[in-house]
Structures are given as structure tokens and as C-alpha cells.
Biopython code that builds the backbone (N, CA, C, O; Angstrom):
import numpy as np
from Bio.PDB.StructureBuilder import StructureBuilder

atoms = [
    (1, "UNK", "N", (101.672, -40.958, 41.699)),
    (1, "UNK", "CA", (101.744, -39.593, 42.180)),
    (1, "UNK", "C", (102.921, -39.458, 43.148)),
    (1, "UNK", "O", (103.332, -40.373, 43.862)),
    (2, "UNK", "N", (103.468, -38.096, 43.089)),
    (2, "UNK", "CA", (104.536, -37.797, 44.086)),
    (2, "UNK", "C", (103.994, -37.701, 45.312)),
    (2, "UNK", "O", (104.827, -37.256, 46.102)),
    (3, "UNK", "N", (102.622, -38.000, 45.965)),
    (3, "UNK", "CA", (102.089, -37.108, 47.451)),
    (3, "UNK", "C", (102.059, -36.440, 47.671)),
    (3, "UNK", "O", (102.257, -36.109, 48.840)),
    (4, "UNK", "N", (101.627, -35.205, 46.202)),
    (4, "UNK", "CA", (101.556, -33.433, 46.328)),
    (4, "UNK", "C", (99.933, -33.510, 46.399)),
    (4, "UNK", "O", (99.467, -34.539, 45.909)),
    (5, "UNK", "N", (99.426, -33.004, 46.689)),
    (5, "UNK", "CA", (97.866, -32.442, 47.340)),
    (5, "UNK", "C", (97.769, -32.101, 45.449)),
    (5, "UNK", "O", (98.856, -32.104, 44.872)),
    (6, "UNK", "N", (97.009, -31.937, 44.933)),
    (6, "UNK", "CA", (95.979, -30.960, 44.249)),
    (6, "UNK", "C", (95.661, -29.656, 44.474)),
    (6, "UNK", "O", (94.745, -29.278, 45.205)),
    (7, "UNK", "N", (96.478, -28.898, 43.797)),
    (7, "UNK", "CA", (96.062, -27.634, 44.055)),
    (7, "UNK", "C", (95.487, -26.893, 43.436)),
    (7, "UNK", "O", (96.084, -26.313, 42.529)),
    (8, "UNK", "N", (94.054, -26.613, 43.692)),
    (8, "UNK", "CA", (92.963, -25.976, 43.263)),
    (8, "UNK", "C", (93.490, -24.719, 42.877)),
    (8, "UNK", "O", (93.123, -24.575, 41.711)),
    (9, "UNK", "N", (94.161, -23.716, 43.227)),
    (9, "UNK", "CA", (94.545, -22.369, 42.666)),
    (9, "UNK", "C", (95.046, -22.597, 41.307)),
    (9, "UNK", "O", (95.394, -23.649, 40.770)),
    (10, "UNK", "N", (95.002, -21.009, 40.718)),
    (10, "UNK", "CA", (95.279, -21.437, 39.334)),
    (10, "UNK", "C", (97.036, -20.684, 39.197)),
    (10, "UNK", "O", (97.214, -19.684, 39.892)),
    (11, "UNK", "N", (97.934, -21.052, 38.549)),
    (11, "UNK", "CA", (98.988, -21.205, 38.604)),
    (11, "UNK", "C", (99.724, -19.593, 37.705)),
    (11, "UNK", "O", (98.967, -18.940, 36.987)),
    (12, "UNK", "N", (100.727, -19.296, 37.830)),
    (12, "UNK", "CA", (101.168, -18.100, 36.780)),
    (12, "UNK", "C", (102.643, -18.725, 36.565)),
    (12, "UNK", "O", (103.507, -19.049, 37.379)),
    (13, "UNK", "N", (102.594, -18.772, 35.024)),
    (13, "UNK", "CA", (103.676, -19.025, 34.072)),
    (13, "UNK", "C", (104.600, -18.462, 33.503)),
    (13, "UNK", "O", (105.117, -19.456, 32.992)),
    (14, "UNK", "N", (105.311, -17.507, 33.144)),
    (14, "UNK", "CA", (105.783, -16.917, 32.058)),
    (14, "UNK", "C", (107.181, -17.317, 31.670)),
    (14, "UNK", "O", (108.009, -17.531, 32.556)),
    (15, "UNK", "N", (107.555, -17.451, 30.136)),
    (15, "UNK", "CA", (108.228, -17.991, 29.272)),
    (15, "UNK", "C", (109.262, -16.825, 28.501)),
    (15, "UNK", "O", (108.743, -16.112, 27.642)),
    (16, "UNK", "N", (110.145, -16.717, 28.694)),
    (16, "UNK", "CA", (111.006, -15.747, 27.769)),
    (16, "UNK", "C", (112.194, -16.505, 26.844)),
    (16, "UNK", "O", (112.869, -17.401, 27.352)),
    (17, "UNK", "N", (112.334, -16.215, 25.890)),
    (17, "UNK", "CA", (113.126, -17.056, 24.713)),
    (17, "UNK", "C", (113.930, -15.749, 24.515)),
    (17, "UNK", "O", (113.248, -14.730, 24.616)),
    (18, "UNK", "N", (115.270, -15.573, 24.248)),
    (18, "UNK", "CA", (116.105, -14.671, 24.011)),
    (18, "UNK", "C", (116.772, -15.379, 22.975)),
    (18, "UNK", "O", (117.167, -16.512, 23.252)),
    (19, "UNK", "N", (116.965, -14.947, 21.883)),
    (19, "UNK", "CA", (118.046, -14.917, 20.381)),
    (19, "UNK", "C", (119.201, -14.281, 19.975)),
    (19, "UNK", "O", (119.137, -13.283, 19.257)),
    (20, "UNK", "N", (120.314, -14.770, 20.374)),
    (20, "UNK", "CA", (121.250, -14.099, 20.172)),
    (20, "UNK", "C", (122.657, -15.010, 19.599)),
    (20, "UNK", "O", (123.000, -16.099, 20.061)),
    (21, "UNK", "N", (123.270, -14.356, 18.620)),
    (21, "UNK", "CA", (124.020, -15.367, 17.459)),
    (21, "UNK", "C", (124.577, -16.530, 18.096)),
    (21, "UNK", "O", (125.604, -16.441, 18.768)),
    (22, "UNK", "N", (124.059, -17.446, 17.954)),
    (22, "UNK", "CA", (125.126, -19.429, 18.372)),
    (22, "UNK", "C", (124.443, -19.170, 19.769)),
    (22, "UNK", "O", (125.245, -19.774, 20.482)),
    (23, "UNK", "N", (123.291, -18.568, 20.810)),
    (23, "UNK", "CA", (122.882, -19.139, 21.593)),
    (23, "UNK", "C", (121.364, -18.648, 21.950)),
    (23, "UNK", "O", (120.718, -17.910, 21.208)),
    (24, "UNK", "N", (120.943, -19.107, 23.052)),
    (24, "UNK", "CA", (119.683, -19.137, 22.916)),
    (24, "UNK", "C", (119.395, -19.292, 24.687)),
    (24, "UNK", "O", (119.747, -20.284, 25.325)),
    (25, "UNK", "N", (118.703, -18.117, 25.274)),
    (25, "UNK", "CA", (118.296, -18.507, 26.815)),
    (25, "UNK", "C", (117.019, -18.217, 26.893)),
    (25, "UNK", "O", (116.236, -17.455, 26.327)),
    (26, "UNK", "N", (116.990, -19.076, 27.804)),
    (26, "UNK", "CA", (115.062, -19.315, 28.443)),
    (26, "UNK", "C", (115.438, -18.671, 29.523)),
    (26, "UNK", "O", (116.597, -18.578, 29.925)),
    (27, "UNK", "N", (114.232, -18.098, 30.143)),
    (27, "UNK", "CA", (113.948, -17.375, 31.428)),
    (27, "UNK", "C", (112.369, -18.405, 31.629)),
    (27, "UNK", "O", (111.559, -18.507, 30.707)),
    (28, "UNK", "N", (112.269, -18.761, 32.341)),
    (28, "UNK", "CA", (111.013, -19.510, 32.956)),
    (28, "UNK", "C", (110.692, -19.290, 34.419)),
    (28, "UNK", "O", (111.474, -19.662, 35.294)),
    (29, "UNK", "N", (109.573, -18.702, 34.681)),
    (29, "UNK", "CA", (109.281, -18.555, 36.054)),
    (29, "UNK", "C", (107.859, -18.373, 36.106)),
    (29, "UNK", "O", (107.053, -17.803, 35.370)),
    (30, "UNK", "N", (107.757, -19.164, 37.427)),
    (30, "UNK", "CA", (106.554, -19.822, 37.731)),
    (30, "UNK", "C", (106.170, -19.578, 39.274)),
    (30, "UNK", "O", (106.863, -18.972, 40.091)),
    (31, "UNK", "N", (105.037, -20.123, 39.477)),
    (31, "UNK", "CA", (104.845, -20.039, 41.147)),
    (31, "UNK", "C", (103.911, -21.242, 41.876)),
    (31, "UNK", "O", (102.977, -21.256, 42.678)),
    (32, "UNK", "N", (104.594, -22.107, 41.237)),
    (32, "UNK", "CA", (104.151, -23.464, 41.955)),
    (32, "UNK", "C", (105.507, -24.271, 42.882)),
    (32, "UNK", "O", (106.535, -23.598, 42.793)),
    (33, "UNK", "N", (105.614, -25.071, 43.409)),
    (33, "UNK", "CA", (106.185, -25.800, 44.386)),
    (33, "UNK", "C", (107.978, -25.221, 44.058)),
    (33, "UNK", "O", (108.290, -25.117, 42.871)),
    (34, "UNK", "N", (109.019, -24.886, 45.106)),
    (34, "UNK", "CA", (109.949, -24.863, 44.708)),
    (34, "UNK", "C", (110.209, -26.034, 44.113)),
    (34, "UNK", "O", (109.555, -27.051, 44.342)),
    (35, "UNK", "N", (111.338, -25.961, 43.181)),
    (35, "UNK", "CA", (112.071, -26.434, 41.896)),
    (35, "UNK", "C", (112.932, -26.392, 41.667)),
    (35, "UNK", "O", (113.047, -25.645, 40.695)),
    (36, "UNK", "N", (114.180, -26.930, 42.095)),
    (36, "UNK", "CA", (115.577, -26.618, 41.793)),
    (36, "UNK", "C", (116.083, -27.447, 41.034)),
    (36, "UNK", "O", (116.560, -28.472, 41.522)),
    (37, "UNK", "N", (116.116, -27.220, 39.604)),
    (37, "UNK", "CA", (116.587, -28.049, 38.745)),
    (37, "UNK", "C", (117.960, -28.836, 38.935)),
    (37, "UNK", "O", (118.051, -30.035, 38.674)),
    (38, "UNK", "N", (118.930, -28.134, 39.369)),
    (38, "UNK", "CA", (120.151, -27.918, 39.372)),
    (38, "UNK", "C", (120.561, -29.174, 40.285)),
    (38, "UNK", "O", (121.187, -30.176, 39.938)),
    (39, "UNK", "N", (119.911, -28.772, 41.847)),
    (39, "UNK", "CA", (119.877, -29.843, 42.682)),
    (39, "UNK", "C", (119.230, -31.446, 41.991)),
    (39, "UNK", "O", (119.755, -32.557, 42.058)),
    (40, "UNK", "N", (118.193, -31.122, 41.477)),
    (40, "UNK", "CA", (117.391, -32.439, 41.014)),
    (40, "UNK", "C", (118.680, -33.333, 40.088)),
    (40, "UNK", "O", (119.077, -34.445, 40.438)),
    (41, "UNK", "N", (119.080, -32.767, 39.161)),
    (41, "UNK", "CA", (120.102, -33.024, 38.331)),
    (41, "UNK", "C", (120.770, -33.827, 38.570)),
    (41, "UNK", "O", (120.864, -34.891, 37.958)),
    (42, "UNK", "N", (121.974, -33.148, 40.444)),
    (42, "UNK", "CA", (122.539, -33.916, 40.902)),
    (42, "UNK", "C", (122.122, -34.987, 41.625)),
    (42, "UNK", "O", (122.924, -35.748, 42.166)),
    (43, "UNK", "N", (120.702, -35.145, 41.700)),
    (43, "UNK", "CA", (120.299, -36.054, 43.115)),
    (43, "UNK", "C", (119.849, -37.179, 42.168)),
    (43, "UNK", "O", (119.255, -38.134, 42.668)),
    (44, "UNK", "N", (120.077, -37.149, 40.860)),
    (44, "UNK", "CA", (119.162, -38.241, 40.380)),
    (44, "UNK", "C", (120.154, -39.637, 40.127)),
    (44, "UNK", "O", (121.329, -39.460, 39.804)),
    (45, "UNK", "N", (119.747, -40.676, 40.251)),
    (45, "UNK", "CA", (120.422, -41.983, 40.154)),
    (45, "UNK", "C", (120.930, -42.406, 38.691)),
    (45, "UNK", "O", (120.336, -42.785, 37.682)),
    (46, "UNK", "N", (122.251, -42.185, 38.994)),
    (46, "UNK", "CA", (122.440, -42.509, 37.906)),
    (46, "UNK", "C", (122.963, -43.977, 36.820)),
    (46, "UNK", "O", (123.517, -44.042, 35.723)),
    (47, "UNK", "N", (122.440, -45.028, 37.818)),
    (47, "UNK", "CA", (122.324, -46.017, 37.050)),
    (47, "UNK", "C", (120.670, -46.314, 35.990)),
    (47, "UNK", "O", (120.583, -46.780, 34.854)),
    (48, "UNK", "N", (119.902, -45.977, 36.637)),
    (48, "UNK", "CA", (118.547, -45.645, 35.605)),
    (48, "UNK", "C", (118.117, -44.514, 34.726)),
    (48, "UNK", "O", (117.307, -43.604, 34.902)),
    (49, "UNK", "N", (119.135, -44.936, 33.425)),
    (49, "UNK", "CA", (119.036, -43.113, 32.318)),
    (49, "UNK", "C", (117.483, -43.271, 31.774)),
    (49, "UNK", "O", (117.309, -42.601, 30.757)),
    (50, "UNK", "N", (116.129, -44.113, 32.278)),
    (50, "UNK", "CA", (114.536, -43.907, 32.179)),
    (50, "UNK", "C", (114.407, -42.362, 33.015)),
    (50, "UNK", "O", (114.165, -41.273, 32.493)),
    (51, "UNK", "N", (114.643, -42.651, 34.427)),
    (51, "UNK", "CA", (114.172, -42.103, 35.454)),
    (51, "UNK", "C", (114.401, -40.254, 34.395)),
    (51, "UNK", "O", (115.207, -40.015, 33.495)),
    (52, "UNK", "N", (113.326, -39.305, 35.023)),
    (52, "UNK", "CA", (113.790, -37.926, 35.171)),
    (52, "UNK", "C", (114.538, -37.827, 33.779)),
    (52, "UNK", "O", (115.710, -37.461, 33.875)),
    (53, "UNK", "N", (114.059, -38.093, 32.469)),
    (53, "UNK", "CA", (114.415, -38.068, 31.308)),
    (53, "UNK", "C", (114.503, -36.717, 30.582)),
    (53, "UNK", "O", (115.151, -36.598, 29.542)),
    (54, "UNK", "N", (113.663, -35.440, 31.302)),
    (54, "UNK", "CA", (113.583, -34.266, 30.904)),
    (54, "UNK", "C", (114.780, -33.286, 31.688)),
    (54, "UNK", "O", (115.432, -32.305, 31.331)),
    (55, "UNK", "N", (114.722, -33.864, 32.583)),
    (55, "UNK", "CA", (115.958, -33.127, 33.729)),
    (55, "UNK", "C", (117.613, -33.441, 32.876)),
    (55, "UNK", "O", (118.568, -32.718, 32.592)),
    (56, "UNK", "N", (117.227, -35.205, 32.653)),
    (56, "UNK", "CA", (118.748, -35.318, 31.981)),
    (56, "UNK", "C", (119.312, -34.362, 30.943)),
    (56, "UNK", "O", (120.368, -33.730, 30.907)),
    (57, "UNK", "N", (117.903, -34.486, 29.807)),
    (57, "UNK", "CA", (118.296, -34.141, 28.393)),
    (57, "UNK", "C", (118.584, -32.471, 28.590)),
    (57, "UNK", "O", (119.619, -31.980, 28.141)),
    (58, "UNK", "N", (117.500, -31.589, 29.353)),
    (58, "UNK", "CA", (118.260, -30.596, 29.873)),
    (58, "UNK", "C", (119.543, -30.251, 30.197)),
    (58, "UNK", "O", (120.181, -29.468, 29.493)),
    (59, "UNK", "N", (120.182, -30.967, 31.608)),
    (59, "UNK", "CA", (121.365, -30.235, 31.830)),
    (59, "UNK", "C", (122.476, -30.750, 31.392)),
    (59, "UNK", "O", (123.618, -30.481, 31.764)),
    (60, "UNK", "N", (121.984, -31.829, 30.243)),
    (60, "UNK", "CA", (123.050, -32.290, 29.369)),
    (60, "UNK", "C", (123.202, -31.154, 28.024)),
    (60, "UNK", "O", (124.195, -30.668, 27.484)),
    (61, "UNK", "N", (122.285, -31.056, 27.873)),
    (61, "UNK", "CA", (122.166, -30.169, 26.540)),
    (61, "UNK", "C", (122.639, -28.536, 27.137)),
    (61, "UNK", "O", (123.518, -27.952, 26.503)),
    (62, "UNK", "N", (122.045, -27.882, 28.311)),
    (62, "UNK", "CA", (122.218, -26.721, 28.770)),
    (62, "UNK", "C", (123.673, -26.506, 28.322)),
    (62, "UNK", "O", (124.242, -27.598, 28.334)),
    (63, "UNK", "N", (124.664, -25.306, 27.849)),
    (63, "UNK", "CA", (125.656, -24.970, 28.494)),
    (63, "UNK", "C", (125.689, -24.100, 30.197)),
    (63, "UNK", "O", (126.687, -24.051, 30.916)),
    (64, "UNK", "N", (124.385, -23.516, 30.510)),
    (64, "UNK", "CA", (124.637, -23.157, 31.584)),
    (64, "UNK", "C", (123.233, -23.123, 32.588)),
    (64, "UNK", "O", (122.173, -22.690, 32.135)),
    (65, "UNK", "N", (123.321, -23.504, 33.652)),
    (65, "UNK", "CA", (121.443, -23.425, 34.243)),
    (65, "UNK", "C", (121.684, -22.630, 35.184)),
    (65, "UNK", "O", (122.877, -22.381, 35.360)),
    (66, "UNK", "N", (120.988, -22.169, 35.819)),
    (66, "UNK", "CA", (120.684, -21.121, 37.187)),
    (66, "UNK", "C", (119.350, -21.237, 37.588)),
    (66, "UNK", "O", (118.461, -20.791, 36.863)),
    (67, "UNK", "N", (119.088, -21.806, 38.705)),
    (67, "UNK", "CA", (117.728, -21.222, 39.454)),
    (67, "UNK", "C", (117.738, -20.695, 41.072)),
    (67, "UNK", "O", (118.504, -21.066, 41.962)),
    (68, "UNK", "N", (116.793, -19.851, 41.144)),
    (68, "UNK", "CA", (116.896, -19.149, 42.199)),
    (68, "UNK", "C", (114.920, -19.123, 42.831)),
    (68, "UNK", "O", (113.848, -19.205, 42.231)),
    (69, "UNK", "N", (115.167, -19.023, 43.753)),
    (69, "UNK", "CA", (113.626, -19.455, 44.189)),
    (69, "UNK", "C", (113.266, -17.779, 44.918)),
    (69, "UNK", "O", (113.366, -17.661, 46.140)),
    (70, "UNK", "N", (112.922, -16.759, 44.195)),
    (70, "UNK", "CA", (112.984, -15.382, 44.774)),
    (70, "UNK", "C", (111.271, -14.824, 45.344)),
    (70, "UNK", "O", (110.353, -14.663, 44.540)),
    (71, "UNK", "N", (111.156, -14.643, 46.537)),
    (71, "UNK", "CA", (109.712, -13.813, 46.341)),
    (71, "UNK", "C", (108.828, -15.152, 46.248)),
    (71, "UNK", "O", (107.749, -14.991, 45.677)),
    (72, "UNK", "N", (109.139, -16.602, 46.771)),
    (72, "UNK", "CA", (108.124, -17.488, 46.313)),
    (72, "UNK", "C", (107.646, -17.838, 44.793)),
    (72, "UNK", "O", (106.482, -18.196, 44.611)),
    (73, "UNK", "N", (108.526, -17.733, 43.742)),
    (73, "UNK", "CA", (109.027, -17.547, 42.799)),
    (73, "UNK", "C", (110.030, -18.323, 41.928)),
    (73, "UNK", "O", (110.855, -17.616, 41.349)),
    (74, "UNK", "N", (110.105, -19.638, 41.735)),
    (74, "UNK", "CA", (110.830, -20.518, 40.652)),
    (74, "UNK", "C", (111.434, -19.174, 39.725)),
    (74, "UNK", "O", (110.660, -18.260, 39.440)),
    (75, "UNK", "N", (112.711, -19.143, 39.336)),
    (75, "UNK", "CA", (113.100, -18.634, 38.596)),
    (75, "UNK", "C", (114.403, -19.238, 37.870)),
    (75, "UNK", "O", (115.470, -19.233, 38.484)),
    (76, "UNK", "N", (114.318, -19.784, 36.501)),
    (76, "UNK", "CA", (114.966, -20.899, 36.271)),
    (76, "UNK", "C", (115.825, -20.552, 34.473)),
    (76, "UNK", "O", (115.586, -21.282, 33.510)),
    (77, "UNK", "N", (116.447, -19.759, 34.421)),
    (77, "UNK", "CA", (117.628, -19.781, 33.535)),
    (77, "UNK", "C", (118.425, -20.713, 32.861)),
    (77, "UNK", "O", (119.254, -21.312, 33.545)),
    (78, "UNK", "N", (118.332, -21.030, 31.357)),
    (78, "UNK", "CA", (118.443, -22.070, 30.456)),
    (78, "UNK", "C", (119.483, -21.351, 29.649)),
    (78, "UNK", "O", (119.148, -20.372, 28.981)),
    (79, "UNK", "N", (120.774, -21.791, 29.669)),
    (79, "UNK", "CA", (121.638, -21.023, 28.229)),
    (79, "UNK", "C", (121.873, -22.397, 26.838)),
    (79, "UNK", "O", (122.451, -23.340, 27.378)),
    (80, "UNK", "N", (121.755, -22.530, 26.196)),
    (80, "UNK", "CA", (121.786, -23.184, 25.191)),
    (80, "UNK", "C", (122.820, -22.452, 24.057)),
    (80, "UNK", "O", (122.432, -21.680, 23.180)),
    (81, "UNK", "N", (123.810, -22.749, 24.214)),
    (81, "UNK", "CA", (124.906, -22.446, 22.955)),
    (81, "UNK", "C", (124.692, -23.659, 21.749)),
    (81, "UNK", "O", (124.172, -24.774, 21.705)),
    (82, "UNK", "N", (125.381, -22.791, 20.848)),
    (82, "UNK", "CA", (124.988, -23.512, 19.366)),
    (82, "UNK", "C", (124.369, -24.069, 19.078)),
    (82, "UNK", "O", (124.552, -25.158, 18.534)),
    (83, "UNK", "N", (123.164, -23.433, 19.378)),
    (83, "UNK", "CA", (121.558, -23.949, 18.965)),
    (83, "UNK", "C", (121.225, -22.443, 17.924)),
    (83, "UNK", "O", (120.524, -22.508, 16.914)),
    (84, "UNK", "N", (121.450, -21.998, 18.093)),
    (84, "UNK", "CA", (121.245, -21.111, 16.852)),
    (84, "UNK", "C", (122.441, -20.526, 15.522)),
    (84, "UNK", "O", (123.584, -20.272, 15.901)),
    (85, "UNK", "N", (122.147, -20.371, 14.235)),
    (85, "UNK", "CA", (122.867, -20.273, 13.543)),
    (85, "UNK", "C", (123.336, -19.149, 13.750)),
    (85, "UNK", "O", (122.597, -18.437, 14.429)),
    (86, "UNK", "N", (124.645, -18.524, 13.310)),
    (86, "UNK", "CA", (124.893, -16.524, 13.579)),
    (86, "UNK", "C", (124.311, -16.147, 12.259)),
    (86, "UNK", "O", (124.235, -14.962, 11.933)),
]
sb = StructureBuilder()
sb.init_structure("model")
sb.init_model(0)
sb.init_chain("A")
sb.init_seg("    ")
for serial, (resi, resn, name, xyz) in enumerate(atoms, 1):
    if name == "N":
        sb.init_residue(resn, " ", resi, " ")
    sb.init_atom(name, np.array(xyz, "f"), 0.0, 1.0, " ", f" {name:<3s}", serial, name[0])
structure = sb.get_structure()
């Protein structure tokens, strides 16, 4: 475990997928612990490519990320070019 408590409240999710010719963005926002992908990205060690395997393949794959922590509010922007056909 990271030494986060258990938190009994129940959590709010929402997922947006946008389609548009040769790319593809996520909107994800949530309201659990801030999350800054962006930072995590850079902070991770990069002699162990195990560690944080979802963070890598992300902002390797991303062409563009953005998060912003608004209102207590994860708000986390995914652009993915040429992942979709035109």
C-alpha cells in the first residue's frame, strides 16, 4: 500500500471519448486524491521501465496530456493522434 487511509465515501467518475479523423481525446475526471499525471511522468525513475507501467505507456503513447486539479476535481486530458482511421 501507498499509506492512503481507505476511504469509505463513494467516489464520482466520468469518462468522455471524443472521435475525430486520425485522433482521439479522453476527458477523465474524478474526485479522489489529487493526480497529476504529468508531474508523476516526470518524477518517475527512469532506470526501472517495471515501475508505474500505466503512466509510461500513457505519456509515451499520448501526443498531448493536460491536467488541472479544478474545484477539488482531477481533470485529466488525453490526445491520442493516429489512433483512429479518417
Amino acid at each position: 500500500m501507498h499509506g492512503f487511509k481507505a476511504d469509505k465515501k463513494k467516489h464520482y467518475i466520468q469518462v468522455c471519448i471524443a472521435c475525430r479523423p486520425e485522433t482521439l481525446i479522453l476527458s477523465i475526471k474524478d474526485d479522489c486524491i489529487p493526480f497529476n499525471i504529468e508531474q508523476r511522468a516526470q518524477m518517475m525513475d527512469q532506470e526501472d521501465v517495471t515501475k508505474n507501467i500505466g503512466i509510461r505507456i500513457v505519456s509515451k503513447t499520448a501526443s498531448e496530456m493536460h491536467y488541472q486539479n479544478i474545484l477539488g476535481l482531477n481533470v485529466l486530458s488525453i490526445r491520442l493522434d493516429g489512433m483512429v482511421e479518417a
